[in-house]
N, C-alpha and C positions, 0 to 999 in steps of 0.2 A: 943361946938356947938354954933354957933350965936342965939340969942337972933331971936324967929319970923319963924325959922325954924322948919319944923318934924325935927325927928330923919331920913327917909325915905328921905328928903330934902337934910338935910344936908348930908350924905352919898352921894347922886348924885351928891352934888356940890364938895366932892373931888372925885369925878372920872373926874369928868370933869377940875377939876385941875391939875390934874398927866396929861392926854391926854394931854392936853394944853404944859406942861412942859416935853412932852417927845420927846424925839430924834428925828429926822426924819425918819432914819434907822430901827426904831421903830413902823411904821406907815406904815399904805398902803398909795395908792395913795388919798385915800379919804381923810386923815386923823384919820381913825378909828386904834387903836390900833393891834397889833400883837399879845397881849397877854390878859386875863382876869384879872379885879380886882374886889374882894369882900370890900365892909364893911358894920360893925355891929356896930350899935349907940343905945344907950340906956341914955333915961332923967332921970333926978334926980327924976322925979315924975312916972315913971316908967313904961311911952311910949316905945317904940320898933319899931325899922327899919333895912331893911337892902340896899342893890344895888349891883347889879352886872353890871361891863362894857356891856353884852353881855345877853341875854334874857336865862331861863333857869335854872337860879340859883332857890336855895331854903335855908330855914334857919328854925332851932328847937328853939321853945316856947314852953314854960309850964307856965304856970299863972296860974290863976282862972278859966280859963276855960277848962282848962284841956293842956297835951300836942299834941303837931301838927307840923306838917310841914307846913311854911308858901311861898308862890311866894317871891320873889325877886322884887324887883324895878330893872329897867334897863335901859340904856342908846341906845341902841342900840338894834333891833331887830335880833335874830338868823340868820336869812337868809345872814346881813348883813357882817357877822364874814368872815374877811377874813381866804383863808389858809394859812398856815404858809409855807415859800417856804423848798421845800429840801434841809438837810445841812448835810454835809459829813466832816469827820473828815478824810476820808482817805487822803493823798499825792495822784496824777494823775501819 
């Protein structure tokens, strides 16, 4: 993790690098991805984040405080998620 970032930071900054470096085919017309990605980053001093491409997500804590289900960071609002098109594996 760079030096200045969350843990909730830097997880968005690699969604937004994969998006970046992914296919086009891969992608709507917006540029917003076809599929979802998580991650989970945790500091040496024992912060906690997570992100999800797409609004929605959740992720489990337990600390001191007890255990919980925590929101997600997100790149993208729900509404925005495209659909994924129909794909058929028959022959016509």
């Amino acid at each position: 993790m760079r030096q200045g970032l969350t843990p909730e930071q830097a997880c968005l900054r690699c969604i937004d690098r994969v998006v970046a470096m992914t296919e086009q085919r891969l992608l709507d017309r917006n540029g917003r991805p076809l599929f979802d990605l998580e991650f989970y980053a945790l500091a040496k001093d024992g912060r906690f984040g997570a992100a999800s491409a797409y609004e929605g997500g959740r992720f489990s804590v337990a600390d001191a405080s007890g255990a919980r289900l925590v929101p997600m960071a997100f790149r993208f609002p729900k509404a925005e998620r495209p659909q994924m098109p129909e794909i058929s594996c028959r022959r016509a």
